[in-house]
N, C-alpha and C positions, 0 to 999 in steps of 0.2 A: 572628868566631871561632865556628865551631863548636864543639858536647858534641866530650867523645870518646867512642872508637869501644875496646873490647873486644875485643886480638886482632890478628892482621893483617888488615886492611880495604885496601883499592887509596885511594887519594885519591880519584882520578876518581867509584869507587863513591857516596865519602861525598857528592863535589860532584854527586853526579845526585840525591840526596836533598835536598840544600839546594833550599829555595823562595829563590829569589833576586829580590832587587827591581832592576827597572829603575833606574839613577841616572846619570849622566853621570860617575864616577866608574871609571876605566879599572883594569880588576884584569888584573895581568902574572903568566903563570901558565908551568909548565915542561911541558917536551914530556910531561908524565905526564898531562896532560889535554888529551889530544888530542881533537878534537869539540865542545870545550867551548864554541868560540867559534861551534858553526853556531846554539846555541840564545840565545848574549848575546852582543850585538853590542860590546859596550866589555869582550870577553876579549881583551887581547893574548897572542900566541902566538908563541915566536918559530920564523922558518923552520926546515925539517925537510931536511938532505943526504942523499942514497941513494950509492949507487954507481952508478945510471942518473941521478940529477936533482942536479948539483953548486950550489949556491948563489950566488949574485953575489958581486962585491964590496958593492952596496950592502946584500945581506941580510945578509951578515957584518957587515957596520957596526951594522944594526938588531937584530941578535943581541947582539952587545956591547953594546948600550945598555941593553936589557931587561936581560942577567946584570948589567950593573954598578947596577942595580937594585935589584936580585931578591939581590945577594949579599947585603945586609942581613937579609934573614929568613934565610937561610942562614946567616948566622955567629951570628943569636938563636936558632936550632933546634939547632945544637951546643954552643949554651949549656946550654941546658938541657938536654942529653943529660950534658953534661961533668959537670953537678951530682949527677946520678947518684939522683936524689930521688925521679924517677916512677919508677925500672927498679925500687924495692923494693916489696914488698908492705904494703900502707898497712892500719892497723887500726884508722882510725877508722869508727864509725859511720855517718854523714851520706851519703847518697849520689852527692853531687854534691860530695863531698872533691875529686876528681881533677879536676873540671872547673876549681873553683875554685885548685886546686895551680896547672894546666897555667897562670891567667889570670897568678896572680902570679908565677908563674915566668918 
């Protein structure tokens, strides 16, 4: 888990900041970090449809595997949106309040 970031920030942005360690630990990540997998080889990605480049049947398969996934952080990221705790303005001191907010939340 990364700090946050102050602001609208892209993901992708923060994840090209991240020093990332090699691990055999496979990180499933959404089309908002495209590229990501040409620099760590255990990013899955799931396939990308155009209107020139239609997807298979078996990348639709590998699509839904990843989201049915991937929904779990999905439904703990609107968790914490729904709590509505980080969208106020925090007055405590400590600078790493929100860091710590975002862990225990």
């Amino acid at each position: 888990m990364s700090d946050t970031y102050e602001g609208s920030v892209h993901d992708k942005s923060i994840w090209d900041d991240l020093m990332i360690k090699k691990t055999s630990i496979n990180i499933l990540v959404d089309l908002g970090f495209l590229g990501a997998d040409k620099k760590h080889e255990n990013v899955i990605l799931p396939y990308k449809t155009s209107k020139y480049k239609k997807t298979s049947s078996l990348q639709k398969q590998i699509n839904k595997g990843i989201s049915s996934l991937r929904i779990k952080v999905e439904h703990a990221f609107s968790g914490v949106k729904r709590l509505k705790i980080l969208s106020q303005k925090i007055y405590l001191r400590s600078p790493n309040i929100y860091d710590l907010l975002i862990k225990v939340v």
